[in-house]
mmCIF file of the N, C-alpha and C atoms, coordinates in Angstrom:
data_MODEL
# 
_entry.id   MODEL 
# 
loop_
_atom_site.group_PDB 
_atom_site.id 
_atom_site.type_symbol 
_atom_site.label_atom_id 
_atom_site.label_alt_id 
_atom_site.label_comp_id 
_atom_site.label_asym_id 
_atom_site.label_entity_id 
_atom_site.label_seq_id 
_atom_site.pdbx_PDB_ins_code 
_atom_site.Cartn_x 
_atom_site.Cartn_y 
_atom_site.Cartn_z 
_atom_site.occupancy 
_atom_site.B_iso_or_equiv 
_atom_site.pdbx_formal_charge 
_atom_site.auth_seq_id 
_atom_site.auth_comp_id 
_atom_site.auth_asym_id 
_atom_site.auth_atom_id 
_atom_site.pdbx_PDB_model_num 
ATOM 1   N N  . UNK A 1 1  ? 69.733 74.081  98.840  1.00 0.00 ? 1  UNK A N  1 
ATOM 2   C CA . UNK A 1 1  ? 69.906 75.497  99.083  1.00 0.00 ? 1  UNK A CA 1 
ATOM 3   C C  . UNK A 1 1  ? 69.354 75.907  100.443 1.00 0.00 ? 1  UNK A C  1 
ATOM 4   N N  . UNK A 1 2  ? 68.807 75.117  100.721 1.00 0.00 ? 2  UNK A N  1 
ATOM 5   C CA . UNK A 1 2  ? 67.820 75.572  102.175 1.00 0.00 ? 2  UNK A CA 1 
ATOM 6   C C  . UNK A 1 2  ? 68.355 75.624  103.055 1.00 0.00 ? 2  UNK A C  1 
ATOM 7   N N  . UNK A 1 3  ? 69.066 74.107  103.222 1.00 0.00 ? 3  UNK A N  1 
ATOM 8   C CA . UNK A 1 3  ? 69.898 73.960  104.407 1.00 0.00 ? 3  UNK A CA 1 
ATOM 9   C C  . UNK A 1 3  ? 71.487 74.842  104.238 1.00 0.00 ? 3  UNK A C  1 
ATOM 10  N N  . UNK A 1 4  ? 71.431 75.371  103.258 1.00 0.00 ? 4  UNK A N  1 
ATOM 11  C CA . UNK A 1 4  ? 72.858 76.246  102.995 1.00 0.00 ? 4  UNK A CA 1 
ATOM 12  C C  . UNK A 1 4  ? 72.168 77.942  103.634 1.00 0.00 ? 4  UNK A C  1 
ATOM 13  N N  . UNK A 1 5  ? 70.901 78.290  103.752 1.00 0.00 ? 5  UNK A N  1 
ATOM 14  C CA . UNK A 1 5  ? 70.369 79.575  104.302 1.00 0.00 ? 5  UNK A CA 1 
ATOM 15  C C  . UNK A 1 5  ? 70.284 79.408  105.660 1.00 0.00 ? 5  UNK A C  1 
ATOM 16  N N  . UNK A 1 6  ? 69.971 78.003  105.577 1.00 0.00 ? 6  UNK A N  1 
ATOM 17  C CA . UNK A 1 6  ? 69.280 78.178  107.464 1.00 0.00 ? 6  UNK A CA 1 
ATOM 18  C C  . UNK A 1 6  ? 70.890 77.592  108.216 1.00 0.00 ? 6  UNK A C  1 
ATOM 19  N N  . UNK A 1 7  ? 72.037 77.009  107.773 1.00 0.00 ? 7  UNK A N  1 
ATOM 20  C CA . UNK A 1 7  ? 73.038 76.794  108.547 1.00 0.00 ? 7  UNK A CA 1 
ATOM 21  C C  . UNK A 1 7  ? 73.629 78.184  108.256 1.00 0.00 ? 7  UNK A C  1 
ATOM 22  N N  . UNK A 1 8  ? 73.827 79.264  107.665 1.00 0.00 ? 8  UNK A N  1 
ATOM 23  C CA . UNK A 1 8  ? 74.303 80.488  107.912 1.00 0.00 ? 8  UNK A CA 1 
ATOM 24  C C  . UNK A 1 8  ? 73.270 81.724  108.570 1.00 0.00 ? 8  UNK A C  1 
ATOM 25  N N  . UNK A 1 9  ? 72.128 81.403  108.406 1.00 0.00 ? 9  UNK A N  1 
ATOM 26  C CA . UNK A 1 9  ? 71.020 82.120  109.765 1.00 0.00 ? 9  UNK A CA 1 
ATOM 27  C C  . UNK A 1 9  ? 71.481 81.448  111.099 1.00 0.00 ? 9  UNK A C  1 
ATOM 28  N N  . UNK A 1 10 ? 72.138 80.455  111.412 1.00 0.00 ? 10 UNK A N  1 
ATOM 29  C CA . UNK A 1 10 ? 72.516 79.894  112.693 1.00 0.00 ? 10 UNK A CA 1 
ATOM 30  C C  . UNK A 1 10 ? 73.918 80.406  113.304 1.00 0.00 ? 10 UNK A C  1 
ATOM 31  N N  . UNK A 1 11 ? 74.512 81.186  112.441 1.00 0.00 ? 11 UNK A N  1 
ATOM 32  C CA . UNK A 1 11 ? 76.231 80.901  112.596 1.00 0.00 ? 11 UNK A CA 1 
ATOM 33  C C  . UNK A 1 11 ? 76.433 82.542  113.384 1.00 0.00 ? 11 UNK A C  1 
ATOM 34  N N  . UNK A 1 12 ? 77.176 82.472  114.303 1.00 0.00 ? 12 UNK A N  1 
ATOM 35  C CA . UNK A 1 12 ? 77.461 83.456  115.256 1.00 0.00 ? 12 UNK A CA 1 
ATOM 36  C C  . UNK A 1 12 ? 78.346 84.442  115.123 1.00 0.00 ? 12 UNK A C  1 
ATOM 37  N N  . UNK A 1 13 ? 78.789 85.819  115.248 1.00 0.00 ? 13 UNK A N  1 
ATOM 38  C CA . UNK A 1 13 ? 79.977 86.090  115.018 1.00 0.00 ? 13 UNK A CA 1 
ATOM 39  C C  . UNK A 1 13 ? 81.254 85.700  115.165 1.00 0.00 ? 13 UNK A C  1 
ATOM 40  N N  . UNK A 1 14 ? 81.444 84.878  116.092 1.00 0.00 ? 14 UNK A N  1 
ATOM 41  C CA . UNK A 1 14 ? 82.175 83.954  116.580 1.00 0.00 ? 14 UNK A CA 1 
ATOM 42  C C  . UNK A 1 14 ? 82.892 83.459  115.248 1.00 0.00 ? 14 UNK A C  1 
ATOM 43  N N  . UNK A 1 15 ? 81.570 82.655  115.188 1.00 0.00 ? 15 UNK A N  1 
ATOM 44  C CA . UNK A 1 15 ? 81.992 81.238  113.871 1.00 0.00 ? 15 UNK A CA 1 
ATOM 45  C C  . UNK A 1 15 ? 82.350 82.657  112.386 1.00 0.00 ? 15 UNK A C  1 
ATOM 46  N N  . UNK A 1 16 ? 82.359 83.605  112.412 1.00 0.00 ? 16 UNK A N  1 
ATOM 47  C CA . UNK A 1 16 ? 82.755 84.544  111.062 1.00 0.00 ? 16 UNK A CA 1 
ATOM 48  C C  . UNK A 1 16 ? 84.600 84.885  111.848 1.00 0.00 ? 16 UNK A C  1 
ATOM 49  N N  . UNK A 1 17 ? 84.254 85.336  113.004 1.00 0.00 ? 17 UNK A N  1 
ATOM 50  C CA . UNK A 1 17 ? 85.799 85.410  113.045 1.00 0.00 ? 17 UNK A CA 1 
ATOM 51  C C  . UNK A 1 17 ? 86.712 84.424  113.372 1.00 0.00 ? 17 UNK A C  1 
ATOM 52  N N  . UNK A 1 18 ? 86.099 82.795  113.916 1.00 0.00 ? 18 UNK A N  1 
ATOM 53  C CA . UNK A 1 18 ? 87.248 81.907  113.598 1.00 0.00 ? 18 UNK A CA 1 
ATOM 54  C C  . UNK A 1 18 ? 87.258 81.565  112.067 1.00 0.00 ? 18 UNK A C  1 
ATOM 55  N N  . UNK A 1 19 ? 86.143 82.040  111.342 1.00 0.00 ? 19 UNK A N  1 
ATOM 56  C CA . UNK A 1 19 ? 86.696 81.472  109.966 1.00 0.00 ? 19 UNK A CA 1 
ATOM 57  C C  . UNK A 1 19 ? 87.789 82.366  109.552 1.00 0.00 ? 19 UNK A C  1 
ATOM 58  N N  . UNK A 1 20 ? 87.723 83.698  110.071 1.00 0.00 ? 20 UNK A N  1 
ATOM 59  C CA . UNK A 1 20 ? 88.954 84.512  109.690 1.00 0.00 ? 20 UNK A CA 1 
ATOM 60  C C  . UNK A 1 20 ? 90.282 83.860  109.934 1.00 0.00 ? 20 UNK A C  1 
ATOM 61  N N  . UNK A 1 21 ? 90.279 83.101  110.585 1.00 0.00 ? 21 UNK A N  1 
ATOM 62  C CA . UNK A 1 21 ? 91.683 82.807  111.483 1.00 0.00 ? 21 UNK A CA 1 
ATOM 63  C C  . UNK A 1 21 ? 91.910 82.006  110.759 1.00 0.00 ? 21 UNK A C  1 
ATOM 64  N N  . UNK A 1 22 ? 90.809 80.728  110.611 1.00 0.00 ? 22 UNK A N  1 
ATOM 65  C CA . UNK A 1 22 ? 91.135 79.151  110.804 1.00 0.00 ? 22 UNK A CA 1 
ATOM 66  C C  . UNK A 1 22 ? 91.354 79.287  108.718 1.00 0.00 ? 22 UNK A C  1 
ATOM 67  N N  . UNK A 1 23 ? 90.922 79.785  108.091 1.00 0.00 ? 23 UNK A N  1 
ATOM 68  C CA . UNK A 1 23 ? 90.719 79.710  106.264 1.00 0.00 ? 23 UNK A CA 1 
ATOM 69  C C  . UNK A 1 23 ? 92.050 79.486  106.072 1.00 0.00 ? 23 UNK A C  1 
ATOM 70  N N  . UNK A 1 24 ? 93.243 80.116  106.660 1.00 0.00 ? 24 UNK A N  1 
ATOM 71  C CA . UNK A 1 24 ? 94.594 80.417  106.218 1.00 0.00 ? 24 UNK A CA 1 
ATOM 72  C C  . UNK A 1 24 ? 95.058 78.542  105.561 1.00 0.00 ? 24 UNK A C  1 
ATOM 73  N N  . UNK A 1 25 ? 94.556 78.132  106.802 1.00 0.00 ? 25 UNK A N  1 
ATOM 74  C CA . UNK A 1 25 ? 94.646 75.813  106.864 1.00 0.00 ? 25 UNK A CA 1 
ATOM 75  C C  . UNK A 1 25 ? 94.302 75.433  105.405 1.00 0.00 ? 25 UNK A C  1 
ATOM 76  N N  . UNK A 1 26 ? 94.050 76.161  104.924 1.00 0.00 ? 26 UNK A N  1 
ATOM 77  C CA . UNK A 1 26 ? 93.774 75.549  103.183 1.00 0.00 ? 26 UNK A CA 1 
ATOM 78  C C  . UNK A 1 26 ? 94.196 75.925  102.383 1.00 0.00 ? 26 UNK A C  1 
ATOM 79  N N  . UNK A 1 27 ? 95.604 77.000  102.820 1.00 0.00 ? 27 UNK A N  1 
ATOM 80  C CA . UNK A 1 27 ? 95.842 77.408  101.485 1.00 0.00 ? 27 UNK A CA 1 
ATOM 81  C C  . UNK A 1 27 ? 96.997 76.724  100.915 1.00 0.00 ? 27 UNK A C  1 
ATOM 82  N N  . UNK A 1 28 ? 97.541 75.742  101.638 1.00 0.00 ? 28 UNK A N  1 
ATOM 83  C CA . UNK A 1 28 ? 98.333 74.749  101.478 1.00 0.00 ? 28 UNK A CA 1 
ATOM 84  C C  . UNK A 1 28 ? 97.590 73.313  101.403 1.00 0.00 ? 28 UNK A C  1 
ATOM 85  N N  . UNK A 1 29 ? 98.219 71.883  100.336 1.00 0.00 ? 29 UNK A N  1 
ATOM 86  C CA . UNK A 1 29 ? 97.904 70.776  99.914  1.00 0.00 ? 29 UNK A CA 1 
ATOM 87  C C  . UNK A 1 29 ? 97.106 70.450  100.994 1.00 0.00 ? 29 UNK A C  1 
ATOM 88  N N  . UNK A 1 30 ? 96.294 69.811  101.258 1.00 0.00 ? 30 UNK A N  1 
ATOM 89  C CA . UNK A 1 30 ? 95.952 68.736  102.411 1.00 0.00 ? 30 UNK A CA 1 
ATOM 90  C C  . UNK A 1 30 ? 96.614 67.578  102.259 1.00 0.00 ? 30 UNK A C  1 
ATOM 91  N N  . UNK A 1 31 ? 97.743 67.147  103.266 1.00 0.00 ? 31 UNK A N  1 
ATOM 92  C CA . UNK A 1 31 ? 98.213 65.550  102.577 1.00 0.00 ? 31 UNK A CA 1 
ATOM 93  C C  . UNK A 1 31 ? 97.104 64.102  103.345 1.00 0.00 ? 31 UNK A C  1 
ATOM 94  N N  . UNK A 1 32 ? 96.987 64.507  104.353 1.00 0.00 ? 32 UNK A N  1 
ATOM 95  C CA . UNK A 1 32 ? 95.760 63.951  104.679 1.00 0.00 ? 32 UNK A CA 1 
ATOM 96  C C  . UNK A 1 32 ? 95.018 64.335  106.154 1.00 0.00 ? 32 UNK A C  1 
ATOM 97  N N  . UNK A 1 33 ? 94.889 63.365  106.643 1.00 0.00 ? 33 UNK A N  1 
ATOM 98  C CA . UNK A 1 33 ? 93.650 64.012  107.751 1.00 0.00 ? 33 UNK A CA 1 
ATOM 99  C C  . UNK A 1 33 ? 93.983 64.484  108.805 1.00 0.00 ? 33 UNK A C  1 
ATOM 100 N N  . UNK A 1 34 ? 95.174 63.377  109.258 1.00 0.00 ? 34 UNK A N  1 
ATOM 101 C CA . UNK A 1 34 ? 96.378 63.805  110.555 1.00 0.00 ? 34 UNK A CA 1 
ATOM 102 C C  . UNK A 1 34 ? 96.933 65.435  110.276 1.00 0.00 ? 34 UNK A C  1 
ATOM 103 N N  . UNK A 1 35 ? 97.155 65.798  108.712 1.00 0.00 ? 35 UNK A N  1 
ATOM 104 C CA . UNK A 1 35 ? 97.814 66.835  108.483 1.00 0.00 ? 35 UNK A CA 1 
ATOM 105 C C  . UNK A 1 35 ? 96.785 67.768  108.781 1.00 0.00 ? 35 UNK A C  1 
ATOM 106 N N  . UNK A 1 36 ? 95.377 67.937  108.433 1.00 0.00 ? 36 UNK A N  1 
ATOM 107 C CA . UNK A 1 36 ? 94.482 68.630  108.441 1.00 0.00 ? 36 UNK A CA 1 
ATOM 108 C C  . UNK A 1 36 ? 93.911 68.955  109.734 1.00 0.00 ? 36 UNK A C  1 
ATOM 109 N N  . UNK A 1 37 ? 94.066 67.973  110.501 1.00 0.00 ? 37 UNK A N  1 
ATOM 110 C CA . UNK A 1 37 ? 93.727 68.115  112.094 1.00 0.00 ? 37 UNK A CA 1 
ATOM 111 C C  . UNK A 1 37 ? 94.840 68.937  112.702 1.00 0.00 ? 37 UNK A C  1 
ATOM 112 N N  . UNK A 1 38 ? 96.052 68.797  112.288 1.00 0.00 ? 38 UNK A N  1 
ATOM 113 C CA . UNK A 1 38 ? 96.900 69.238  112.869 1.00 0.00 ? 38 UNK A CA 1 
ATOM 114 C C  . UNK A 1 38 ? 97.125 70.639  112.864 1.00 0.00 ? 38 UNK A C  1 
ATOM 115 N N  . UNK A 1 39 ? 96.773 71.255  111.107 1.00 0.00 ? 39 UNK A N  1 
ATOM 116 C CA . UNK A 1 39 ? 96.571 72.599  111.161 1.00 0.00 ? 39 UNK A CA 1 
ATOM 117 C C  . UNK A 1 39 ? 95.770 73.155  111.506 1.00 0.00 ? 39 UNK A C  1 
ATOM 118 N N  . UNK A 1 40 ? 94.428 72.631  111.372 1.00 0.00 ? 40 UNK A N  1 
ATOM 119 C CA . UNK A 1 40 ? 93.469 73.022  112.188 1.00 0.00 ? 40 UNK A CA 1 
ATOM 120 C C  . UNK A 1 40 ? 93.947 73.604  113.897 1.00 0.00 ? 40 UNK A C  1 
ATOM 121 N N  . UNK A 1 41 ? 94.063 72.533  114.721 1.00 0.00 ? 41 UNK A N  1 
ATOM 122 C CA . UNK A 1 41 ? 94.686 72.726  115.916 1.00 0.00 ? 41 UNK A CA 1 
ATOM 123 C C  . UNK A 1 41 ? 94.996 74.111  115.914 1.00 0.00 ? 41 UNK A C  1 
ATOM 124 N N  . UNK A 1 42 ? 96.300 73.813  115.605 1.00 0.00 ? 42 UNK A N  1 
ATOM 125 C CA . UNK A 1 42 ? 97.825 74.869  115.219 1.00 0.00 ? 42 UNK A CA 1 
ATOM 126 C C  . UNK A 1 42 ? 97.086 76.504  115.227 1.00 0.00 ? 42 UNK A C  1 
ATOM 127 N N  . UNK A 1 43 ? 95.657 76.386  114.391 1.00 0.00 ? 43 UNK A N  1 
ATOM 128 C CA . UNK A 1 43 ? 95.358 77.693  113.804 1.00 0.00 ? 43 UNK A CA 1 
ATOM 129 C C  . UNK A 1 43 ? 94.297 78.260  115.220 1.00 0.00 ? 43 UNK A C  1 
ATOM 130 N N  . UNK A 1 44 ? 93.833 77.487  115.667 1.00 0.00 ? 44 UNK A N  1 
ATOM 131 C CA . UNK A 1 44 ? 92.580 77.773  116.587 1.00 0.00 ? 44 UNK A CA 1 
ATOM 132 C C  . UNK A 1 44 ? 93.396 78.028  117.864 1.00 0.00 ? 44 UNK A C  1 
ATOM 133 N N  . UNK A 1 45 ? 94.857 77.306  118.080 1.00 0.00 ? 45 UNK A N  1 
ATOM 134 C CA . UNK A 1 45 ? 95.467 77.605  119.130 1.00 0.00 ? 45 UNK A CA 1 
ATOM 135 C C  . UNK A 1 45 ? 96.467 79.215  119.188 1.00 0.00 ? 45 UNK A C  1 
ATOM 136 N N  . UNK A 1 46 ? 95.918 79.828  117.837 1.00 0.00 ? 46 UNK A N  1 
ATOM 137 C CA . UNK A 1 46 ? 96.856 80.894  117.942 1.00 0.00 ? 46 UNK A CA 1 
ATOM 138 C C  . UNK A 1 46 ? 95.098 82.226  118.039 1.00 0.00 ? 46 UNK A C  1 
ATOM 139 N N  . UNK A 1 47 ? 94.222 82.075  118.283 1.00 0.00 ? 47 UNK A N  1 
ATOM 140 C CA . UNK A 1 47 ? 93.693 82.510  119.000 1.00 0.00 ? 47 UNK A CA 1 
ATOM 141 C C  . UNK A 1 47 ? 93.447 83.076  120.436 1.00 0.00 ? 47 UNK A C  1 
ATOM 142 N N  . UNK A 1 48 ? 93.984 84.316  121.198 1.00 0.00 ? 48 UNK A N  1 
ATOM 143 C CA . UNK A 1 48 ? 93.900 84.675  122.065 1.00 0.00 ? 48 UNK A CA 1 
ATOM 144 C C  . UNK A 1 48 ? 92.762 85.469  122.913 1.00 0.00 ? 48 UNK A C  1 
ATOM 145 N N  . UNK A 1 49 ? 92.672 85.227  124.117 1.00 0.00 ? 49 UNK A N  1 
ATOM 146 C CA . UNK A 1 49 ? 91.591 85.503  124.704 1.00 0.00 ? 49 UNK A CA 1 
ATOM 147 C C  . UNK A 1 49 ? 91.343 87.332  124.532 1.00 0.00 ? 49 UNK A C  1 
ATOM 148 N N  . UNK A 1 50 ? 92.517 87.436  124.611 1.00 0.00 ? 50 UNK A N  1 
ATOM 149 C CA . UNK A 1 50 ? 92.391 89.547  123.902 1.00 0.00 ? 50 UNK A CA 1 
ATOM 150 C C  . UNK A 1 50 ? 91.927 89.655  122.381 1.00 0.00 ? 50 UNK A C  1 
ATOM 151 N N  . UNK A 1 51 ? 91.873 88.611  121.661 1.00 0.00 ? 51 UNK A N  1 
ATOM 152 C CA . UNK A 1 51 ? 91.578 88.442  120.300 1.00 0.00 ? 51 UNK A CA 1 
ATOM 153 C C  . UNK A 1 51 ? 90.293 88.632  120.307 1.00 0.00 ? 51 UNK A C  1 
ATOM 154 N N  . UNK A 1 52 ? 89.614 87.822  121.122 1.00 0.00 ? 52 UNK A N  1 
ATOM 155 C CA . UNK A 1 52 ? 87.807 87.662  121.340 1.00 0.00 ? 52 UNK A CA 1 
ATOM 156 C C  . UNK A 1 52 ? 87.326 88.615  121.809 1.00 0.00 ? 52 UNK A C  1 
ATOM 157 N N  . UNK A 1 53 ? 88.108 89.236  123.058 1.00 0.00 ? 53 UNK A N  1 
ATOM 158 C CA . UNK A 1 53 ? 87.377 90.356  123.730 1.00 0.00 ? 53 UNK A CA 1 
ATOM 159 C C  . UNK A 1 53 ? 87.485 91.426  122.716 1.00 0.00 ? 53 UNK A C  1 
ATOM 160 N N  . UNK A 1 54 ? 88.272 91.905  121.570 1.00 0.00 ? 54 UNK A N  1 
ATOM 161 C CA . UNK A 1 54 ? 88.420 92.942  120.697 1.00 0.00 ? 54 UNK A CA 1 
ATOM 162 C C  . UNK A 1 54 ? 87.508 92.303  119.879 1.00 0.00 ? 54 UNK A C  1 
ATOM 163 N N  . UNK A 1 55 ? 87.529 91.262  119.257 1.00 0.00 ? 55 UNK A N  1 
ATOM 164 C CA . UNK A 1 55 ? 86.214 90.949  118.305 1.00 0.00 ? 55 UNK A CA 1 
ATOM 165 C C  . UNK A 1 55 ? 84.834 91.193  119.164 1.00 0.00 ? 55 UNK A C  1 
ATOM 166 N N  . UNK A 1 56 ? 84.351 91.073  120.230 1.00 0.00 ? 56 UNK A N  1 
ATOM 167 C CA . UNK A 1 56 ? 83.068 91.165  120.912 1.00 0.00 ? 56 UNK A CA 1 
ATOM 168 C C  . UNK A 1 56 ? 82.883 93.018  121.200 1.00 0.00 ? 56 UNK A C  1 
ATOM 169 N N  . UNK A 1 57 ? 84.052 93.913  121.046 1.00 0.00 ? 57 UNK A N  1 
ATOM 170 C CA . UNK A 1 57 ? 83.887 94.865  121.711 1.00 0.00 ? 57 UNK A CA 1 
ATOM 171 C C  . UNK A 1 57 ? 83.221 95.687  120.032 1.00 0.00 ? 57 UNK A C  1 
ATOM 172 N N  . UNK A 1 58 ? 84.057 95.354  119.002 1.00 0.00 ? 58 UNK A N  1 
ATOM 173 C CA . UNK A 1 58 ? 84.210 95.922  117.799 1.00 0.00 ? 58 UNK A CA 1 
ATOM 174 C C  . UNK A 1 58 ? 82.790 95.515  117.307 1.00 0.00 ? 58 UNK A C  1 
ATOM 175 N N  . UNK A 1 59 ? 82.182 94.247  117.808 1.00 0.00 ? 59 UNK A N  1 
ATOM 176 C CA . UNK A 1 59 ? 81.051 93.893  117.392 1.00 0.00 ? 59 UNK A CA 1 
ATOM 177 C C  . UNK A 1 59 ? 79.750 94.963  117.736 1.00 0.00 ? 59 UNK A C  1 
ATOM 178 N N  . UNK A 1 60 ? 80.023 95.000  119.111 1.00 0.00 ? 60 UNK A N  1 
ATOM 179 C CA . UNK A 1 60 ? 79.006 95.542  120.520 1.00 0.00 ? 60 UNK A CA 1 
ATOM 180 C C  . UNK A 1 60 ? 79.216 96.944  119.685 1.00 0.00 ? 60 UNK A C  1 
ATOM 181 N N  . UNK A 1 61 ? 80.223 97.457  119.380 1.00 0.00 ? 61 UNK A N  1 
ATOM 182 C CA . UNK A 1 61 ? 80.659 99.192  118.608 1.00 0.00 ? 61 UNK A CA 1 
ATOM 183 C C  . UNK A 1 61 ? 79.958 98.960  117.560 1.00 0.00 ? 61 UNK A C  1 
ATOM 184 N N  . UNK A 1 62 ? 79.708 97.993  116.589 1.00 0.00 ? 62 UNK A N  1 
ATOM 185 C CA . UNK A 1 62 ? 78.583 98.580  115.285 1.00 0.00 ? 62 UNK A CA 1 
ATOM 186 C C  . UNK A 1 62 ? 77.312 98.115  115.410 1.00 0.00 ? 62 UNK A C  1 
ATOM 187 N N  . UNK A 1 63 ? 77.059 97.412  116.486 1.00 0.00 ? 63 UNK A N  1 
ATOM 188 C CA . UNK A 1 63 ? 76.059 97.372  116.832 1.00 0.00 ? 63 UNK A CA 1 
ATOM 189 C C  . UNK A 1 63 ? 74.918 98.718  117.492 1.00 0.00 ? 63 UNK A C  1 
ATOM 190 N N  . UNK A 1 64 ? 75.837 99.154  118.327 1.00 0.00 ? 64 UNK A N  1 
ATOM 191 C CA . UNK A 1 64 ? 75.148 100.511 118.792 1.00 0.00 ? 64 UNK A CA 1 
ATOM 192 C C  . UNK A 1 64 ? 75.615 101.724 117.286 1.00 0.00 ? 64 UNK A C  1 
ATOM 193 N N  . UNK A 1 65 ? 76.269 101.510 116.953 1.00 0.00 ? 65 UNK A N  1 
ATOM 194 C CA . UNK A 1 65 ? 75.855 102.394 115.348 1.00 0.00 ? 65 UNK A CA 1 
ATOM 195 C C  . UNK A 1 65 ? 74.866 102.336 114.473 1.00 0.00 ? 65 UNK A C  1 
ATOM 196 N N  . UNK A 1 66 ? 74.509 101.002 114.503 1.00 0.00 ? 66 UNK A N  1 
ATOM 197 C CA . UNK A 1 66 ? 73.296 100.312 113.781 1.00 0.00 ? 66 UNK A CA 1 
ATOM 198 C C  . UNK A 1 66 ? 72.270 101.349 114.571 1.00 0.00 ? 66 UNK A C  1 
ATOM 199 N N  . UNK A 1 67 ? 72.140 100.893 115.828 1.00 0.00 ? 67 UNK A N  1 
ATOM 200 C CA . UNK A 1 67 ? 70.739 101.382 116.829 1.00 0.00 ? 67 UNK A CA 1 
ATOM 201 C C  . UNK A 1 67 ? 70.767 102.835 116.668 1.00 0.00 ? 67 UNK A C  1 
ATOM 202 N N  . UNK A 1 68 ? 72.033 103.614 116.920 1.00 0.00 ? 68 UNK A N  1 
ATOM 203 C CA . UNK A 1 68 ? 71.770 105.066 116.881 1.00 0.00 ? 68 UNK A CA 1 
ATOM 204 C C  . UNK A 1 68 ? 71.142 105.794 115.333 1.00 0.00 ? 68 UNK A C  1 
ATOM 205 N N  . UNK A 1 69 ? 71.867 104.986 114.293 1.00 0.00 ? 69 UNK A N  1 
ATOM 206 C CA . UNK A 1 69 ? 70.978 105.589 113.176 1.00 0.00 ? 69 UNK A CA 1 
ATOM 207 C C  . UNK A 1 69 ? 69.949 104.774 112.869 1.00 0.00 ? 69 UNK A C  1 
ATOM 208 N N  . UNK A 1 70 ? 69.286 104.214 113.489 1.00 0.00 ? 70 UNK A N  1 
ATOM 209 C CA . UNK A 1 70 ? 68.008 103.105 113.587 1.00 0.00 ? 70 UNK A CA 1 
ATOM 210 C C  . UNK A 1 70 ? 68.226 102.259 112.401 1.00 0.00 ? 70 UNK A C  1 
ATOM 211 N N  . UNK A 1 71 ? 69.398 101.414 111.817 1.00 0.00 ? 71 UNK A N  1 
ATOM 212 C CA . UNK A 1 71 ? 69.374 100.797 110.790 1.00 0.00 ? 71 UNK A CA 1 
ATOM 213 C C  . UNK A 1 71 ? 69.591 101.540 109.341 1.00 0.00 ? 71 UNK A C  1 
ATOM 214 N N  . UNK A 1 72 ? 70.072 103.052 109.507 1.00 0.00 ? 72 UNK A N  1 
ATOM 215 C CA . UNK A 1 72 ? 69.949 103.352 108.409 1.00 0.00 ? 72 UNK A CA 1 
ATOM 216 C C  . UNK A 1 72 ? 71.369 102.896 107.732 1.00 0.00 ? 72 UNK A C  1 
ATOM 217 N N  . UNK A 1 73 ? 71.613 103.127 106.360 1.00 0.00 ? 73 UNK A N  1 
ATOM 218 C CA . UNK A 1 73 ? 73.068 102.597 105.980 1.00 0.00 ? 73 UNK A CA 1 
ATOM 219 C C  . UNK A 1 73 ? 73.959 103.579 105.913 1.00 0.00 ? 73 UNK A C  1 
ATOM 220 N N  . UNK A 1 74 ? 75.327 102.727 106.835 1.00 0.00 ? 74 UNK A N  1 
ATOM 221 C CA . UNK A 1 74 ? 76.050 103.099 106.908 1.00 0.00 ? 74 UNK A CA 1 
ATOM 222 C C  . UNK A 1 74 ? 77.473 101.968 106.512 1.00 0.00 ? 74 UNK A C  1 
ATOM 223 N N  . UNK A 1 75 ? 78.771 103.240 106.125 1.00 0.00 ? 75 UNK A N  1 
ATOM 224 C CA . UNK A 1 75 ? 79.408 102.069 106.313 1.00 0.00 ? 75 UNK A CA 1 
ATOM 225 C C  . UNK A 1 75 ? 80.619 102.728 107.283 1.00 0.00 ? 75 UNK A C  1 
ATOM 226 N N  . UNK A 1 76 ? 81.254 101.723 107.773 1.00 0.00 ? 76 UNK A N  1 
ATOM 227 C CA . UNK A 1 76 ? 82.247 101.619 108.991 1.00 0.00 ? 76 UNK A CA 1 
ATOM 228 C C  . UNK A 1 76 ? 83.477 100.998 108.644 1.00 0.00 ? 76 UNK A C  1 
ATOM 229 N N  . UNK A 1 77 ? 84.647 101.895 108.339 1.00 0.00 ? 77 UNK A N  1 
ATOM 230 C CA . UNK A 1 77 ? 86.130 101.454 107.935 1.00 0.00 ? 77 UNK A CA 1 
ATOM 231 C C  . UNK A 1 77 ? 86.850 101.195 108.942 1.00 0.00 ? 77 UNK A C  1 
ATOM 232 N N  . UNK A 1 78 ? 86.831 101.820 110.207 1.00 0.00 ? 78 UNK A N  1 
ATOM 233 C CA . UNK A 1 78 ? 87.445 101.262 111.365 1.00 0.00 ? 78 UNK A CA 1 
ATOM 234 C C  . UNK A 1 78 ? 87.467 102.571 112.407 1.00 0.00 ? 78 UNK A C  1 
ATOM 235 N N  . UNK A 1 79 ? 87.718 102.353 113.446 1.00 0.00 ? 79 UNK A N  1 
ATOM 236 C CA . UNK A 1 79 ? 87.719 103.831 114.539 1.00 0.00 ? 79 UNK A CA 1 
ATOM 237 C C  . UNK A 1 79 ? 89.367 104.074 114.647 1.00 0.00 ? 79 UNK A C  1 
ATOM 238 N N  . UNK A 1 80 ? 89.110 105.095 114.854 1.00 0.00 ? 80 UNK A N  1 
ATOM 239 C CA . UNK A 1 80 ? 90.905 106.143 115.277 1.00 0.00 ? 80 UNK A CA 1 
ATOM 240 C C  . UNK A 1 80 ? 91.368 105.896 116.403 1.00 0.00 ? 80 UNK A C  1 
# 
């Protein structure tokens, strides 16, 4: 269990939004490893560099929401 807390205390936003991308690679059989590498690939290559900069900006945006209500709770459905 330990090493299952401290490898997700390590993991970046990054690594939460390629898992968004990359999860889709499993929802079909694995036939084997060539196949699995391949979707893999396939999925990480449909990542665009406007993809990241909107994930880093959306990040940086609830971040300063966090700071302005000093941590109090809130929740955030998306901006207009």
């Amino acid at each position: 269990m330990c090493g299952v807390i401290s490898s997700a205390a390590s993991m970046t936003p990054l690594d939460f939004f390629a898992w968004g991308v990359i999860k889709d690679v499993y929802r079909r059989k694995v036939r084997d490893l060539a196949d699995l590498r391949q979707r893999i690939i396939e999925a990480v290559e449909l990542i665009t560099p406007h993809m990241l900069i909107n994930m880093w900006q959306e990040l940086e945006y609830r971040l300063d929401i966090c700071r302005a209500t000093t941590g109090a709770h809130i929740e955030v459905y998306g901006r207009a």
